[in-house]
C-alpha positions as CSV (number, residue, x, y, z in Angstrom):
1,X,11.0,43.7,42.3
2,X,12.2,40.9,40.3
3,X,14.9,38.3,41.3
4,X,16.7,36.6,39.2
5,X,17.4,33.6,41.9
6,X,15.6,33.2,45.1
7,X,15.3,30.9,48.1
8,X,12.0,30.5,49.1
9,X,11.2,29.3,53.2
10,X,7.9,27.7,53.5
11,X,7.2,28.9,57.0
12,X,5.8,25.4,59.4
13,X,5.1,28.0,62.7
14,X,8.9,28.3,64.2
15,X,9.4,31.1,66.0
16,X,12.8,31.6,64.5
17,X,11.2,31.4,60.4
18,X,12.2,35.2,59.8
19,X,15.7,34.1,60.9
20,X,16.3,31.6,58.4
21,X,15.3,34.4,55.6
22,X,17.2,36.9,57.2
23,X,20.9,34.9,57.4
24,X,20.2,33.5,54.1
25,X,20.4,37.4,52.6
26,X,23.2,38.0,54.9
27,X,25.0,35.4,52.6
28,X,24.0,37.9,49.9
29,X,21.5,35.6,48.4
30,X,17.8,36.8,48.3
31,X,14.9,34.8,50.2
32,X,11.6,35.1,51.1
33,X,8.8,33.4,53.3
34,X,5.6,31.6,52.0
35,X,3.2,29.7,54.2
36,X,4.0,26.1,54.2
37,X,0.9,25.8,52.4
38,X,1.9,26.5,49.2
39,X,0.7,24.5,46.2
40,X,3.6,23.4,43.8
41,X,2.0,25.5,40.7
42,X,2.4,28.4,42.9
43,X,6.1,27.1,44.6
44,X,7.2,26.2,40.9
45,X,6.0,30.0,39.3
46,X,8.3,31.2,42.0
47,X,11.4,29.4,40.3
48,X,13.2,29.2,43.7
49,X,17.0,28.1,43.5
50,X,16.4,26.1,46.6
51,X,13.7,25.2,49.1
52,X,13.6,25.6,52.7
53,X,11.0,24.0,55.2
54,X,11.6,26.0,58.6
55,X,10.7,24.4,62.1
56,X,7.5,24.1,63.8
57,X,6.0,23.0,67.1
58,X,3.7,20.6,65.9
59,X,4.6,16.6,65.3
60,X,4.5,15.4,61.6
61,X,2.5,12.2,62.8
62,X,-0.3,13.8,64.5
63,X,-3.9,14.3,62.1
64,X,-3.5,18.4,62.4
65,X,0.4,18.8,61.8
66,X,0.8,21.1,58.9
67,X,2.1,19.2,55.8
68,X,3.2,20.4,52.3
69,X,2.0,20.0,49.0
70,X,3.6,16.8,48.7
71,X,4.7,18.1,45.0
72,X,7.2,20.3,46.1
73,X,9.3,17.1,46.4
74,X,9.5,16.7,43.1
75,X,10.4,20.4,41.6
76,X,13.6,19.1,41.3
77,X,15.4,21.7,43.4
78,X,17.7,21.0,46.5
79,X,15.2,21.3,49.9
80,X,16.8,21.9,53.7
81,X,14.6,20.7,56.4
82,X,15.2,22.3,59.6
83,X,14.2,20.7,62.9
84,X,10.3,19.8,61.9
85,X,11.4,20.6,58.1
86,X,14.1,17.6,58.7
87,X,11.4,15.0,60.5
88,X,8.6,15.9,57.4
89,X,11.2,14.6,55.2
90,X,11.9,11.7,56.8
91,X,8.3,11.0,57.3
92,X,7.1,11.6,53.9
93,X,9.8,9.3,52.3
94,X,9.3,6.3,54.8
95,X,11.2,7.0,58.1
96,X,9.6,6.7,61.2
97,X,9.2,9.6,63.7
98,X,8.1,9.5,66.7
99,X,8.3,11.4,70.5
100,X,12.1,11.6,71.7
101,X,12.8,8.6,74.4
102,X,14.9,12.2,75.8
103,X,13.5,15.6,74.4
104,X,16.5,17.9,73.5
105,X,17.1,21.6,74.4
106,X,19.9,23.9,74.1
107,X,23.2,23.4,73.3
108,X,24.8,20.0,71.9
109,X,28.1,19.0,70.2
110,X,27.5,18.2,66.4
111,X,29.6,15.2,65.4
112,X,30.1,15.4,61.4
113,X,29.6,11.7,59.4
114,X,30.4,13.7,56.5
115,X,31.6,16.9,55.2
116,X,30.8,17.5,51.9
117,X,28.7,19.8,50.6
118,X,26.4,20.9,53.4
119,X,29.1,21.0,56.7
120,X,31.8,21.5,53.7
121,X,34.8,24.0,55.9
122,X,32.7,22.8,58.7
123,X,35.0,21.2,62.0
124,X,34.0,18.5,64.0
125,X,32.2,18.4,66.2
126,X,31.0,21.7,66.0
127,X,28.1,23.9,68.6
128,X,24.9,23.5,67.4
129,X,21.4,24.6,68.9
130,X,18.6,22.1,69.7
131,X,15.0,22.4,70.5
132,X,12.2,19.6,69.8
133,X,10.6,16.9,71.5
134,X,10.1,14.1,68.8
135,X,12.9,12.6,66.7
136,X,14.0,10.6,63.3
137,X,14.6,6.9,64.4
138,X,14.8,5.5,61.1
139,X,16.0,6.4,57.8
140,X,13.9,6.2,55.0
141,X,15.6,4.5,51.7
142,X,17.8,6.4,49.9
143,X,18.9,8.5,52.9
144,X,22.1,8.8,55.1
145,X,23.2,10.2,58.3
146,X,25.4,12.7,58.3
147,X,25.7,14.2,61.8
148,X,24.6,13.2,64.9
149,X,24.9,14.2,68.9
150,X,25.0,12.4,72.1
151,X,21.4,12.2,72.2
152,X,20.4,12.1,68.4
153,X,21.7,9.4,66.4
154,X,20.4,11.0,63.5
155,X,21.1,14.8,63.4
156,X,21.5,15.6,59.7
157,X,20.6,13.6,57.0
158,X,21.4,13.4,53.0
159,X,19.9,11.9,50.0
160,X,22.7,13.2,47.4
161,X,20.4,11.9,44.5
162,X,17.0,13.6,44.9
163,X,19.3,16.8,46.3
164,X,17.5,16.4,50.1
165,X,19.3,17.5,53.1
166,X,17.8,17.6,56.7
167,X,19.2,19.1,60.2
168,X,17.2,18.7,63.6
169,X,19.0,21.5,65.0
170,X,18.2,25.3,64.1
171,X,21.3,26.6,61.7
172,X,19.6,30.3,61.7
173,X,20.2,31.0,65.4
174,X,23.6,32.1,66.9
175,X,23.4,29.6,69.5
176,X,24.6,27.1,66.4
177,X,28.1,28.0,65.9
178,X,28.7,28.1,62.5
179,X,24.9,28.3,61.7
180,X,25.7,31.0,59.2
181,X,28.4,28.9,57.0
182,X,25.4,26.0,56.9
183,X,23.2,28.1,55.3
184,X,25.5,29.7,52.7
185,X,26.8,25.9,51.7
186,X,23.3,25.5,51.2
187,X,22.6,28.7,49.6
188,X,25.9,29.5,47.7
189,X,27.4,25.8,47.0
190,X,24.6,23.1,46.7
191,X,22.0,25.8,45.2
192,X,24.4,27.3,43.4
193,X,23.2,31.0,43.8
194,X,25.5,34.3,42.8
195,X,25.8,36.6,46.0
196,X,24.5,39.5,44.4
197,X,22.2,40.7,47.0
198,X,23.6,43.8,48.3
199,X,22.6,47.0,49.5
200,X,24.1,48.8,46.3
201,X,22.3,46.3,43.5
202,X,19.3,46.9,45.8
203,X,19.4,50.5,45.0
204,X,19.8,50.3,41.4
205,X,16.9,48.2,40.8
206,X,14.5,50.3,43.3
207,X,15.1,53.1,41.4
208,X,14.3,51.2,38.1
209,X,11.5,49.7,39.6
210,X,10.3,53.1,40.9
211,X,10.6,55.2,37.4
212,X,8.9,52.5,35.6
213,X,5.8,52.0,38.2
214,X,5.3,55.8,38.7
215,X,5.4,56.7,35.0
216,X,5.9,60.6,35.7
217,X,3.7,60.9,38.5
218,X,3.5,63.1,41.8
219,X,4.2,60.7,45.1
220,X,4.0,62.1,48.6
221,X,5.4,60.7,51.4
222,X,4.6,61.1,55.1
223,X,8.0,61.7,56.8
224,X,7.7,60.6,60.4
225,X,11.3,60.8,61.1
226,X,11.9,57.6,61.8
227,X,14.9,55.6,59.3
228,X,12.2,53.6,57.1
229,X,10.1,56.6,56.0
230,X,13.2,58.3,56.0
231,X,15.3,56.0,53.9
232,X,12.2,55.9,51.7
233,X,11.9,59.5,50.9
234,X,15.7,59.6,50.1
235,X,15.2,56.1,47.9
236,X,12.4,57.8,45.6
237,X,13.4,61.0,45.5
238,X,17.0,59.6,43.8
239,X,14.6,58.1,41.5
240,X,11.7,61.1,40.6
241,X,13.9,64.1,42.1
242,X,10.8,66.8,42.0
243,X,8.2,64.5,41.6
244,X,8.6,63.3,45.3
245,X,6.2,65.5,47.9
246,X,7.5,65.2,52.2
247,X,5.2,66.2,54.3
248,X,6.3,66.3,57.8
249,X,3.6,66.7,60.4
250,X,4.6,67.9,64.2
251,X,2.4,66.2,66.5
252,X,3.6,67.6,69.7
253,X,4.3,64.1,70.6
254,X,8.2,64.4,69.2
255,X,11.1,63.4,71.1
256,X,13.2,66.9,72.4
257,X,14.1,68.6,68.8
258,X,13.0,65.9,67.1
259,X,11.2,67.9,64.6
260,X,13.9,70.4,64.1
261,X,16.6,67.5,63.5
262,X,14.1,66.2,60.9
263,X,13.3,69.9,59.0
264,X,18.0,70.6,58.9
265,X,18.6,66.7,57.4
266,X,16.0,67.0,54.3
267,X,16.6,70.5,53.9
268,X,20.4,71.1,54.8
269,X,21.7,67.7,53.3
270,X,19.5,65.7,51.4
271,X,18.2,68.8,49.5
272,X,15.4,67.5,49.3
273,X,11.8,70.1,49.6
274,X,10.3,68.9,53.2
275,X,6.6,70.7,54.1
276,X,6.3,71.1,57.9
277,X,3.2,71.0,59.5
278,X,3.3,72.5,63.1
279,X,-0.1,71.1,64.8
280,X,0.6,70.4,68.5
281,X,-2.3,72.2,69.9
282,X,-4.3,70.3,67.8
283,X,-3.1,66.9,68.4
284,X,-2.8,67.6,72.3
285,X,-6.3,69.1,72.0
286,X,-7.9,66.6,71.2
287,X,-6.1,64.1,72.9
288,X,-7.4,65.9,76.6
289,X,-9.2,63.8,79.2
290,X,-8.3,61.0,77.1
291,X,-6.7,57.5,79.0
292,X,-7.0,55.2,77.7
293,X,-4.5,53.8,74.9
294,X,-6.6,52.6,71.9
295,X,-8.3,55.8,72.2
296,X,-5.3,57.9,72.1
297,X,-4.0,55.5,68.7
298,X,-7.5,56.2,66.7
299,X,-7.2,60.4,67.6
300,X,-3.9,60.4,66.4
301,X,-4.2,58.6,63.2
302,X,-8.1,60.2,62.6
303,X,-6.4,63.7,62.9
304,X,-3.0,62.8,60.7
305,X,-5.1,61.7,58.4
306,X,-7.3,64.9,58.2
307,X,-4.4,67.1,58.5
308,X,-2.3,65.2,55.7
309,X,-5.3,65.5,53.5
310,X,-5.6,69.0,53.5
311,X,-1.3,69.4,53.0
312,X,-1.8,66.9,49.9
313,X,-4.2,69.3,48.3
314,X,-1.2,71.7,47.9
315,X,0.2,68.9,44.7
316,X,-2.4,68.1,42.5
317,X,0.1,65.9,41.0
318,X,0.2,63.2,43.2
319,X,-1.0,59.8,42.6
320,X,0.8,57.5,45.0
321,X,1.4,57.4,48.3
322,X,5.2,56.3,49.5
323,X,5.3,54.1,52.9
324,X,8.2,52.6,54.4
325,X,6.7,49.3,55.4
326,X,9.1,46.7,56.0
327,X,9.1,43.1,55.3
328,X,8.1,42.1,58.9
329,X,5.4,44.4,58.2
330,X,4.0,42.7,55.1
331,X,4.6,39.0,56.8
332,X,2.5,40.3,59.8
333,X,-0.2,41.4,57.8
334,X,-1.1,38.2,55.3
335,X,-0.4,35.8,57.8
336,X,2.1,33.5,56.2
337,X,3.7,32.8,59.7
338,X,2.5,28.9,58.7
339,X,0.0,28.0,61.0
340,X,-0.4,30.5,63.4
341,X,-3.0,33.3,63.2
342,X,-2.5,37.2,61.6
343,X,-0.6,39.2,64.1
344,X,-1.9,42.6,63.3
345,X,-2.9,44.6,60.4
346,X,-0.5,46.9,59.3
347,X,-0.8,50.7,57.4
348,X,2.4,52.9,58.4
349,X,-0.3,55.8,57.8
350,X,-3.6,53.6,57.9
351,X,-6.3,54.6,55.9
352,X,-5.1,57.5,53.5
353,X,-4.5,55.0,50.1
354,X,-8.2,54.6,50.6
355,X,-9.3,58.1,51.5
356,X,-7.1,59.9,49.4
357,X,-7.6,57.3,46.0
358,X,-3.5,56.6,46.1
359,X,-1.7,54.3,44.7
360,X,0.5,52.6,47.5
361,X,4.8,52.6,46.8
362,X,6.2,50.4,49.0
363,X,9.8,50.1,47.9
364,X,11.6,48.5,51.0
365,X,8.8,46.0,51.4
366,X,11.5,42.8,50.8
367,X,13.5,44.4,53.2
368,X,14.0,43.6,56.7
369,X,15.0,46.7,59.1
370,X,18.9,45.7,59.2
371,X,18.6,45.5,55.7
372,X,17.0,49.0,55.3
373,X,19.9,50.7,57.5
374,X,22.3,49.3,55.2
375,X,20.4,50.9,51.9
376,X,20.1,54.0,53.7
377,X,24.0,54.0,54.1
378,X,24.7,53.5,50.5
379,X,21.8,56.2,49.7
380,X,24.9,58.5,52.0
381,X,21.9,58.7,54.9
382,X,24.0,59.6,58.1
383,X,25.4,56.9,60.2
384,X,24.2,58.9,63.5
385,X,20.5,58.7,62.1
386,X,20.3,55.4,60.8
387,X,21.5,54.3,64.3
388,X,18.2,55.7,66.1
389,X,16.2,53.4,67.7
390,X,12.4,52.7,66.7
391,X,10.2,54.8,67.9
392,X,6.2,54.6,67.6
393,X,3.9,56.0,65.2
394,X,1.5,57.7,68.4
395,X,5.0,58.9,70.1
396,X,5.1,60.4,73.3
397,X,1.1,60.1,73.8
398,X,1.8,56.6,74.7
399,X,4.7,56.8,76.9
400,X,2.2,59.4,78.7
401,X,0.8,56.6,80.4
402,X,-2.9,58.0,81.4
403,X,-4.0,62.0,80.1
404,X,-1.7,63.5,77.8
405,X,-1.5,67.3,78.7
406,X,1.5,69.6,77.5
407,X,2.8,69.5,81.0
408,X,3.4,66.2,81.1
409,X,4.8,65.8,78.0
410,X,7.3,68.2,78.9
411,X,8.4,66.3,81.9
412,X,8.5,63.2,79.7
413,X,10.2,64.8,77.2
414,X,13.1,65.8,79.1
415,X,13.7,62.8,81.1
416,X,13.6,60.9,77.9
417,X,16.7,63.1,76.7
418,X,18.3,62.5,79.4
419,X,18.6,58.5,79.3
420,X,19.4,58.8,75.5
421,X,22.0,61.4,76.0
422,X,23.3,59.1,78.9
423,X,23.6,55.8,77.3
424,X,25.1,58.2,74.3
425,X,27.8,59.3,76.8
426,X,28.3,56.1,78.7
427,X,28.8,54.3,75.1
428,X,25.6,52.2,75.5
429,X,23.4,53.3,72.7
430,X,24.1,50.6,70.1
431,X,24.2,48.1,72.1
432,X,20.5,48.2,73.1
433,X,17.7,47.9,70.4
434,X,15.4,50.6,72.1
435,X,15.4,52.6,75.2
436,X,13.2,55.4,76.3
437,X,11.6,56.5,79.0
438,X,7.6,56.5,80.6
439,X,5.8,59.0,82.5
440,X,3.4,56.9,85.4
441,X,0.2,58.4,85.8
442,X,1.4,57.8,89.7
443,X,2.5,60.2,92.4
444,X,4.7,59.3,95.2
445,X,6.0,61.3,98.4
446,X,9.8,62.5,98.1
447,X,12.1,64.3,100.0
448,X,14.3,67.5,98.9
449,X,15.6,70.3,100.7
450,X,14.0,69.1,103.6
451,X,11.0,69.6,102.2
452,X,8.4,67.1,101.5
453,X,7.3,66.4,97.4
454,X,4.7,64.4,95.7
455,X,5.7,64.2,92.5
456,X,5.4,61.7,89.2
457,X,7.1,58.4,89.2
458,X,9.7,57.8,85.8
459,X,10.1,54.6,84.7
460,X,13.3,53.2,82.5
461,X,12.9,50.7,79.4
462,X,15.5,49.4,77.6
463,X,15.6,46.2,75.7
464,X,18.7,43.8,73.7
465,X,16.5,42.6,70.5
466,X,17.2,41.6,66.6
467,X,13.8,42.3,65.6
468,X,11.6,44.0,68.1
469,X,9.5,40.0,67.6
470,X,10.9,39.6,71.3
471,X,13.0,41.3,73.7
472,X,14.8,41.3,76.6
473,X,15.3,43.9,79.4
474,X,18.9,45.4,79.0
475,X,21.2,44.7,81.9
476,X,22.4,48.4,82.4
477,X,25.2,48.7,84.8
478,X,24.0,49.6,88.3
479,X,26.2,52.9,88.5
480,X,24.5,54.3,84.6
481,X,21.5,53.5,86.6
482,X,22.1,55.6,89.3
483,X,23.9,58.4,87.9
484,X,20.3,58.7,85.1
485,X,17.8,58.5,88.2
486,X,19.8,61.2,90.1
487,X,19.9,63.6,86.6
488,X,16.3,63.2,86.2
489,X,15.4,63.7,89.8
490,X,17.5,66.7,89.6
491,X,16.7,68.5,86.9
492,X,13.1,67.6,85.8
493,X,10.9,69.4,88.7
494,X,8.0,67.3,88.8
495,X,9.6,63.7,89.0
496,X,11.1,62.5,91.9
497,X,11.3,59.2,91.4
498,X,12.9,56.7,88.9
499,X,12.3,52.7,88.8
500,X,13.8,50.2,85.9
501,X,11.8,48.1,83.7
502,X,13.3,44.3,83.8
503,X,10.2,42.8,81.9
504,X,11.3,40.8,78.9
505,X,9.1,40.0,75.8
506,X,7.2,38.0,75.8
507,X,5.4,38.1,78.1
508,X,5.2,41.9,78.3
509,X,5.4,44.6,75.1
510,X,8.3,46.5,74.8
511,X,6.2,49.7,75.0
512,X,3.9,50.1,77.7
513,X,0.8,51.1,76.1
C-alpha cells in the first residue's frame, strides 16, 4: 500500500522495537521497521517524515556494535534516538560514551530542562522507564540537554538546528508515563505528520489496492476461523464480492462448535459463500500413534494442503491465494529485528502459493493484530468474535500433549469449554491475551464415590500479553480456580485432576507443544 507520510524505525536489536512502531500508529501516523542497516539510497526512496533509531543491547564504542549508514544523518529529516539510538548520536557527532559509573533500571523521575517541542504539554518531572548500562557523559557540539534524572545528567538531548532529538529512556513502554505524548510530539509536531491512519482510511485503500492487484481474478482464501483470516475474507470480499472463494476445512481439531460458529457467521451475516470441508477422520487418522509435536505440525499442514487442493479445483478461476499474515509475521520472517537472527519462517498455510502456482494477497500485512481487530470492526465483524483469543494453526492436536485419538480430544475439548465459558462468566476473558486448556499424556490416582480412579491430568494456561512476543502467567483469582478444577473434575469423566500453569515467557512458550 502506498503512504503518503511514514515514520520509519531502523530496528538496533531492542526487545521493545515493535513497540515504538506500534504507539507511533496509535498516534494515527503510519510507521514501519527496517533493519538498522539500511543504506541512505534505500532510507531516502522511503521518503520517511521522520527517523527513529530504537534501542539495542550492544555499546556504540565496542568493534561489533551495530552502526547506521552514517548518511542517514544528513537526509535532512528530524531523527529520535531512543536509549542506544540516543548514545549513537552522541557518539557519531563527538560525545563520549562510555559504561555507566551506576547502570540504570526501572523506574526514574524525568526532570524537564526544556519543554518545547519534544516534552511540549509534558509536566515535570514526569515517570519515565530506564534500562542500559553505558551512558552520554559529554555533549557533542551543537547539542543540549534537555532532561535528566538523579542518575543521568544527560537524559534527553536536542540539536534544534540539524532537527536531532535523543532520550536514554524507552518512550514506547507504559512504564514511561506519558511515553505516548513523546512520541506524537515527535510524530505529529516536530515531523509534522497528518493523523490519517485509521482503521476506516485503511479500508478504503485496501479495497483500492485489492481491485487494482487482482484485475478480475478468482482468490481463495483458507478460513481457519481465527480474526486475521477472518477479517481477511470479509476485507476482499467488500472489494471482489463473487470473485472471493472460502474454503473452510474441519480438522477435528476445533474448539467445541467451533466449526459450526464459523459456517452461521459467513453464511448467516456476512453473506458471504463459505465451502465446508468435514475431514476429521482423516486428520485424526493419520495423526494415530503419532507423539511427538513436529510430527503432528508437518501431518497437519501435508494433509490441508492435499485437501485444499482438491477443494480449489472446484474454481478454475482462481489465481491468488488470500492469507491473513500480519506484520509481526512478515518482521519474523526477513529478519529485520536489527541484529539478531530470523525467528521462524512464516506461511499461514505453508506451501500452497508454490504448489498450487498462486499469487499471494496479503492485505493486512502492515498491520499489527490490535490493528487488525480494529479494521475488522469497521468491516461491521462482531465485537464477540474479534475478541477471541489466538488459537494455533495445528489446534487441539497440540494441546493433546502425546497421541491424538478422538477420545482424548473429546475430553480436551470439553474441559477447554469449560475454562472459556468460566472466565466468560466470571468477567475475565478480555483481560487475559490467551487461555485454554492441555490434556497431559499422565495418569494419576483419584478418589470419587469412594471409589478409586486413574484418570488424565488437566492442566490450565492463561497468559497477560500485548503481542504473544512474551507473556506472563495470568494471576487468576484462587476461588475461579477452584470453582474450573471442580467443573472439570465433575463433569469430564476421564480427568480427575487439574494443576495451573504459572510459567511466564520467556522462558517457556505460551503453548506447550
Amino acid at each position: 500500500m502506498e503512504h503518503s507520510e511514514r515514520i520509519v524505525v531502523l530496528d538496533f536489536g531492542s526487545q521493545y522495537t515493535q513497540l515504538i512502531a506500534r504507539r507511533i500508529r496509535e498516534c494515527g501516523v503510519y510507521a514501519e521497521i527496517y533493519p538498522y542497516w539500511l543504506s541512505a539510497e534505500d532510507l531516502k526512496a522511503l521518503e520517511p517524515r521522520g527517523i527513529v533509531l530504537s534501542g539495542g543491547p550492544a555499546s556504540v564504542y565496542e568493534a561489533a556494535a551495530p552502526h547506521p549508514d552514517r548518511r542517514i544523518f544528513g537526509l535532512g529529516v528530524p531523527i529520535l534516538g531512543i536509549c542506544y539510538g540516543l548514545q549513537l548520536l552522541g557518539y557519531h557527532f563527538g560525545g563520549e560514551v562510555v559504561r555507566a559509573a551506576r547502570r540504570e533500571y526501572g523506574r526514574a523521575e524525568l526532570i524537564i530542562a526544556d519543554d518545547s517541542d519534544l516534552f511540549a504539554g509534558i509536566p515535570s518531572p514526569t515517570t519515565v522507564w530506564m534500562s542500559h548500562g553505558d551512558a552520554l557523559t559529554r555533549l557533542p557540539e551543537g547539542f543540549e540537554c534537555i532532561g535528566y534524572t538523579e542518575n543521568s545528567p544527560i537524559a534527553a538531548i536536542c540539536h534544534r538546528e540539524r532537527r536531532l532529538w535523543g532520550v536514554q529512556f524507552h518512550p514506547e513502554v507504559e512504564h514511561t508515563v506519558q511515553g505516548r505524548q513523546i512520541l506524537a510530539n515527535f510524530a505529529r509536531h516536530i515531523c509534522a505528520c497528518r493523523a490519517d491512519w485509521t482503521p476506516e482510511a485503511f479500508v478504503e485503500a485496501a479495497v483500492r489496492d485489492i481491485r487494482q492487484e487482482v484485475n478480475g481474478e478468482g482468490v481463495l482464501c483458507a478460513l481457519s476461523g481465527g480474526v486475521d483470516s477472518t477479517v481477511t475474507a470479509v476485507l476482499v470480499h467488500r472489494a471482489l464480492g463473487e470473485q472471493l472463494h472460502c474454503i473452510h476445512v474441519d480438522t477435528g481439531l476445533m474448539r467445541d462448535g467451533e466449526s459450526q460458529t464459523i459456517e452461521q457467521l459467513f453464511r448467516e451475516h456476512f453473506h458471504i459463500p463459505l465451502t465446508v470441508v468435514n475431514a476429521s477422520e482423516l486428520f485424526v487418522g493419520r495423526l494415530r500413534g503419532v507423539s511427538d509435536p513436529e510430527r503432528k505440525r508437518r501431518i497437519i499442514g501435508h494433509t490441508f494442503i492435499e485437501l485444499f487442493e482438491r477443494e480449489a479445483q472446484r474454481f478454475p478461476d482462481a489465481r491468488w491465494l488470500a492469507q491473513g499474515t500480519l506484520y509481526p509475521d512478515v518482521i519474523e520472517s526477513v529478519s529485520v529485528r536489527g541484529p539478531s537472527a530470523t525467528i521462524k519462517t512464516h506461511h499461514n498455510v505453508g506451501g500452497l502459493p508454490e504448489r498450487m502456482q498462486l499469487k499471494l494477497l496479503e492485505p493486512l500485512r502492515e498491520l499489527f493484530k490490535d490493528e487488525a481487530r480494529a479494521v475488522g470492526q469497521a468491516l461491521g465483524v462482531p465485537e464477540w468474535f474479534l475478541r477471541r483469543h489466538p488459537f494455533p494453526g495445528p489446534g487441539l492436536a497440540i494441546r493433546v500433549l502425546g497421541e491424538v485419538t478422538p477420545e482424548r480430544l473429546a475430553l480436551l475439548r470439553r474441559a477447554d469449554a469449560i475454562f472459556v465459558q468460566e472466565l466468560e462468566h466470571a468477567g475475565l476473558y478480555d483481560s487475559v491475551w490467551q487461555a485454554f486448556a492441555v490434556l497431559l499424556p499422565v495418569q494419576s490416582v483419584g478418589v470419587m464415590g469412594d471409589e478409586r480412579t486413574y484418570e488424565y491430568v488437566c492442566a490450565l494456561r492463561a497468559v497477560t500479553s500485548t503481542d504473544g512476543m512474551t507473556a506472563d502467567w495470568a494471576r487468576l483469582p484462587e476461588e475461579f480456580l477452584a470453582r474450573v478444577s471442580n467443573r472439570i473434575i465433575n463433569e469430564v469423566r476421564g480427568i480427575n485432576r487439574v494443576v495451573y500453569d504459572i510459567s511466564s515467557k520467556p522462558p517457556a512458550t505460551i503453548e506447550w507443544e
